[in-house]
C-alpha positions in Angstrom: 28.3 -7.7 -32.5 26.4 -5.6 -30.3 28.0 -4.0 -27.2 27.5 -6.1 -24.3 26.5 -4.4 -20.9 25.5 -5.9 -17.5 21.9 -5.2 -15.8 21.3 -6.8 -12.5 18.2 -8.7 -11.7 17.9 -6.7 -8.8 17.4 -3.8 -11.3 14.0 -5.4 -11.9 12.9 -7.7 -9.1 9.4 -6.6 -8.0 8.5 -5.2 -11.2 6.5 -8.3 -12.1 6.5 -11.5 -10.7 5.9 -13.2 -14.1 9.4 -11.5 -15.2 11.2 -12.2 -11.9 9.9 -16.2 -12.3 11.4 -16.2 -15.8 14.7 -14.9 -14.6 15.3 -17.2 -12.0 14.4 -20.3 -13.8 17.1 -19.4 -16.3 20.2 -21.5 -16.7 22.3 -21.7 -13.5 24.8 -24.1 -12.4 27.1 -24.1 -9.2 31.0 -24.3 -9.3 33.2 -26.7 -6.9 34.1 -23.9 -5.1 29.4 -23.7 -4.3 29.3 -20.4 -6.5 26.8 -19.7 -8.9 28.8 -20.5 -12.1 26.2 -17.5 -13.4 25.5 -14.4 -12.3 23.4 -11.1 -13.5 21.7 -11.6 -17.1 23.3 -9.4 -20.0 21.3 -7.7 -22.6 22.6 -6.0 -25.3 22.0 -2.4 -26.2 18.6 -2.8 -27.7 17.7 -4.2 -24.1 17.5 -7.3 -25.7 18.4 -10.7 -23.2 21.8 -12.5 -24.3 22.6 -14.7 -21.4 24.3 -14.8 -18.2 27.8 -13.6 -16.5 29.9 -15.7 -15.7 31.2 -16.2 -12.2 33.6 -14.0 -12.1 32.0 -11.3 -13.8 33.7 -12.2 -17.5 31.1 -12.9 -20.7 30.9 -17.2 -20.2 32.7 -19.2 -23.0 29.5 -21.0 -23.2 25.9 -19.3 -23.8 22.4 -20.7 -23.9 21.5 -23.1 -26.5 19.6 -21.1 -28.9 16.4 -23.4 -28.5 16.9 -22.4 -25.0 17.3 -18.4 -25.7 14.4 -19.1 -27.9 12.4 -20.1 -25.3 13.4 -18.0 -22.4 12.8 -14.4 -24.8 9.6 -16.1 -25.3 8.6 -16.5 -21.8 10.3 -13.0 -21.2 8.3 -11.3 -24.1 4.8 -13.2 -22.8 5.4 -12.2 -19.0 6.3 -8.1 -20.3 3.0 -7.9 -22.6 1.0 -9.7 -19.7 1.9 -7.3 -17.5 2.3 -4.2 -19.9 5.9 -3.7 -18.2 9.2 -3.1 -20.6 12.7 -2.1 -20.4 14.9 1.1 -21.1 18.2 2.6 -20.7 20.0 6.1 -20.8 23.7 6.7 -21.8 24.5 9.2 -19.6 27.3 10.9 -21.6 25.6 10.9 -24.8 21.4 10.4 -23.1 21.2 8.5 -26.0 17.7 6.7 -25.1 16.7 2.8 -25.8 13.3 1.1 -25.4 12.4 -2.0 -25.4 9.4 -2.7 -27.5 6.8 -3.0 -24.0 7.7 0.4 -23.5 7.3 1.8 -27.5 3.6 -0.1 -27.0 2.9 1.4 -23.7 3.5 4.9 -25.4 2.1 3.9 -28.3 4.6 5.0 -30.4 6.0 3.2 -34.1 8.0 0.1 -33.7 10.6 2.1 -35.1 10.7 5.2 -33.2 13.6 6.3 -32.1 13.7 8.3 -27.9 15.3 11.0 -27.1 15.4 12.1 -23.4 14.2 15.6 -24.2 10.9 13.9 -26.2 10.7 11.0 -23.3 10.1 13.7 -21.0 7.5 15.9 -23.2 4.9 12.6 -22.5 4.7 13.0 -19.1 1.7 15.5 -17.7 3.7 18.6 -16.0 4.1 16.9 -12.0 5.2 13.9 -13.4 7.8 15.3 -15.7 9.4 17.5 -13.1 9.5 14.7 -10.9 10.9 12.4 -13.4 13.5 14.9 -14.4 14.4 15.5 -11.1 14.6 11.6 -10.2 17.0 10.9 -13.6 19.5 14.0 -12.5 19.6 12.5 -9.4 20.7 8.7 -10.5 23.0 10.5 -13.4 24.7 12.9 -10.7 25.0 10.6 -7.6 23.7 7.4 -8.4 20.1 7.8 -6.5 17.5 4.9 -7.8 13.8 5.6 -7.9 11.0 3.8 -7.9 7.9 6.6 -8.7 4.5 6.5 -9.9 3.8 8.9 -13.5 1.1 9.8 -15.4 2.0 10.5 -19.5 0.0 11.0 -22.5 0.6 9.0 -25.0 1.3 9.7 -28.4 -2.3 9.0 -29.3 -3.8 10.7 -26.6 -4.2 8.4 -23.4 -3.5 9.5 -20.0 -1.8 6.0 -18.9 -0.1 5.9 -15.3 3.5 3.9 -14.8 5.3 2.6 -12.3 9.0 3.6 -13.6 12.2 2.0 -11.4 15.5 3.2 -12.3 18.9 2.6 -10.8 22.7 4.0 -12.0 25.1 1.7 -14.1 28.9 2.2 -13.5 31.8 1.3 -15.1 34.9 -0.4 -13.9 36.2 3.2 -12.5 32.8 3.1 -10.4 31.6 5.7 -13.2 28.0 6.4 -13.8 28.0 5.3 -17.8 23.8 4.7 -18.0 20.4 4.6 -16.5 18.7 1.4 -16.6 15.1 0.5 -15.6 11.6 -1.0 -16.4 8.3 0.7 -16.9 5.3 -1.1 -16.2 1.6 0.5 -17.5 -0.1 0.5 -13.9 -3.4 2.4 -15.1 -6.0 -0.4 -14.7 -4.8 -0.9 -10.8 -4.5 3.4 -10.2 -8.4 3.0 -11.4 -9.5 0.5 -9.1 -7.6 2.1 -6.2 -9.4 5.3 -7.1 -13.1 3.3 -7.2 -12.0 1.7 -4.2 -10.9 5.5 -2.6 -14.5 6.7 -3.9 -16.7 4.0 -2.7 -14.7 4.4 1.3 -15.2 8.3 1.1 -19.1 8.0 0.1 -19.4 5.1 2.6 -17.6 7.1 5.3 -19.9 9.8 4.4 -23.1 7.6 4.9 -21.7 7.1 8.5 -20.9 10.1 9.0 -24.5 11.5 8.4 -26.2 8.9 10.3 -29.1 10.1 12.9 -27.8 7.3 15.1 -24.5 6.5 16.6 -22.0 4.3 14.4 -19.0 2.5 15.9 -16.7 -0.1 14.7 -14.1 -2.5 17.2 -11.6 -4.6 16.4 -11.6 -8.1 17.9 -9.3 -6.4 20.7 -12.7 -4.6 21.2 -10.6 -1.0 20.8 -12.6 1.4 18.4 -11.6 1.8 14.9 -14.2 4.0 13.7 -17.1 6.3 15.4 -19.2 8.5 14.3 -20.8 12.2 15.1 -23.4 11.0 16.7 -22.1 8.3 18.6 -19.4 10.7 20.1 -22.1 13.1 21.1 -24.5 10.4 22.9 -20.9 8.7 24.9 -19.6 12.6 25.4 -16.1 11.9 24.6 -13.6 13.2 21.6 -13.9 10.2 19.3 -10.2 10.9 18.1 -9.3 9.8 21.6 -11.4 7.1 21.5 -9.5 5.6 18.5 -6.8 2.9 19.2 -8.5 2.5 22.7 -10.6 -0.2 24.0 -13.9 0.1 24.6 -14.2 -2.2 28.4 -11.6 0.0 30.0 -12.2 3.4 28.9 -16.2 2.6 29.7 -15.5 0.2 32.7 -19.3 -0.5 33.2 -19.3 -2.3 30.2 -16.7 -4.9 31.1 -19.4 -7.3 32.8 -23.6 -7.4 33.5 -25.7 -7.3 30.4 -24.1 -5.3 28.2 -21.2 -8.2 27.9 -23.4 -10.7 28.1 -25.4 -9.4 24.7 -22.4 -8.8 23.1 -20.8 -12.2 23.9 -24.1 -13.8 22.6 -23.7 -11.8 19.0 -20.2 -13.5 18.9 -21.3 -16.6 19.9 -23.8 -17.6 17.8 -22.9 -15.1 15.0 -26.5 -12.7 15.0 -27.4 -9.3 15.3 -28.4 -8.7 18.9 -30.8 -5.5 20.0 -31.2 -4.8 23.3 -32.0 -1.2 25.9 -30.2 -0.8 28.5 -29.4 2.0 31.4 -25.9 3.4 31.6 -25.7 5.2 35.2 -22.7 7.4 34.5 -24.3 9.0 31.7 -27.5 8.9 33.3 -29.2 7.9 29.6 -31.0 5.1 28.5 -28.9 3.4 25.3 -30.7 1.4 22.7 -28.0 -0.9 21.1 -27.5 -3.2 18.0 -24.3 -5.1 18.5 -23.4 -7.3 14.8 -20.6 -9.5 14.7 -18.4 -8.8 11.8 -15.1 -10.2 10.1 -12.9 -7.2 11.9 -14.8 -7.8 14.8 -18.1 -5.7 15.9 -20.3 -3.0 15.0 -22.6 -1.4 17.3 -25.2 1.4 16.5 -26.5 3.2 19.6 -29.4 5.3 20.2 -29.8 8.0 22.5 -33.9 6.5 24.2 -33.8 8.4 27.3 -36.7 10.7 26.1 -39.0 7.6 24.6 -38.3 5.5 27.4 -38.6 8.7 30.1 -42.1 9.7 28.1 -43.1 6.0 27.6 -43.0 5.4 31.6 -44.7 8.4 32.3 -47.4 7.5 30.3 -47.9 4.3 31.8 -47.5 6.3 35.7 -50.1 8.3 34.3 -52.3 5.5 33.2 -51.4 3.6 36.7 -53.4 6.6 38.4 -56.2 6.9 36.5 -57.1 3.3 37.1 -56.8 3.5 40.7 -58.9 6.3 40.5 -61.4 5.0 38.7 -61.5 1.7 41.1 
């Protein structure tokens, strides 16, 4: 039989819910004394489940029934390939390497390939495999566990990204004797993180380019976002502006018909236009106030030459009709 070692579920909680589920619906059954009459699963040394510790740390008399193991590598086996996760281990005195089969698909290498920590390395891109060397001296050496994010090439070719946790096994004597861990292929989230990184950047760019004045607020009315434009027509440093609210750091806001329009677009949930003359900057403002799930987005216009040209106009046309009466 096998050599039987112990690998806490701590070792893999968070590494996929579907795994963690599986694990804690597995057999467990509480002593008079109200401990677990089970503890941490033990897997074999082909990182294969074999059942549970007993309370006291010993291998129970009594194991799973096998319909029961059956069923549980099943749902163990279905929860890894959902969620392209596997396990591994390192003997530290001998790096002798052992992957689960998850991890042999995820770096698409022969059911029958055998790892060796020098070659396990040699997949990863040249950051990732400093960084992973550097993380597996440091659980060898003093017992450090990492959780990182890797990219490797796989043996066929495919940049993949993985999350890789890791923490140090000891012995009786409190010796570090292996490295055990999970890998879980976390390429399809890295890609939408990066479309979702590209789409913010070119939207942030939009605003940023705009001929008119872009701000965001929270509900606690305090600016989240403002752009060029807007911090040249309100002549403050918008990175000052952030994290402060907009009524006291522009008092004259806090009440007449600015609130009022702005208190109408919450109300009744509609875009609101209005002009309106702000004495301490001696400007005439055209403003759209939306309501928004995060809270309000205004977009401000600097109208003081329109309206100043506009109302000459109309003096101008004021005087020629008296003249010609």
């Amino acid at each position: 039989m096998a050599e039987v070692t112990a690998f806490e579920t701590k070792d893999v909680t968070g590494i996929g819910d579907g795994v963690a589920a599986a694990w804690r619906r597995l057999w467990r059954r509480g002593d008079a004394a109200g401990r677990d009459a089970v503890q941490g699963p033990y897997w074999t040394s082909g990182v294969t489940y074999r059942g549970y510790l007993g309370a006291d740390g010993a291998v129970p008399s009594l194991w799973l029934s096998e319909d029961q193991l059956k069923e549980t590598q099943a749902l163990l086996r279905m929860a890894a390939a959902a969620g392209r996760l596997g396990a591994w281990s390192v003997e530290v005195r001998r790096l002798k390497c052992v992957w689960s089969d998850e991890v042999k698909a995820i770096y698409e290498v022969p059911p029958d390939y055998q790892p060796r920590i020098a070659d396990t390395l040699a997949f990863y891109t040249p950051e990732s495999q400093e960084c992973a060397a550097a993380a597996l001296e440091a659980c060898a050496r003093r017992g450090i566990g990492f959780d990182l994010e890797l990219q490797l090439q796989t043996a066929k070719g495919q940049l993949v990204w993985i999350r890789a946790i890791g923490e140090a096994d000891r012995n009786a004597e409190g010796i570090i004797t292996h490295i055990r861990g999970a890998i879980q292929d976390i390429s399809r989230f890295k890609a939408v993180t990066e479309e979702v990184r590209r789409t913010a950047e070119r939207f942030t760019r939009t605003l940023e380019g705009l001929t008119d004045g872009f701000m965001l607020l929270d509900h606690e009315w305090c600016f989240v976002y403002v752009n060029p434009e807007a911090e040249r027509i309100l002549r403050r440093d918008r990175s000052r502006l952030i994290g402060r609210c907009l009524l006291t750091e522009f008092p004259e806001t806090a009440s007449g018909r600015f609130l009022e329009k702005c208190q109408d677009a919450i109300r009744d949930r509609r875009t609101v236009e209005f002009e309106k003359f702000y004495a301490p900057l001696g400007i005439w403002v055209y403003m759209k106030v939306s309501p928004t799930e995060q809270g309000l987005t205004f977009c401000i216009r600097d109208d003081t030459e329109r309206i100043t040209a506009r109302r000459e106009l109309l003096r101008l046309k004021a005087q020629l009709s008296s003249r010609a009466a």
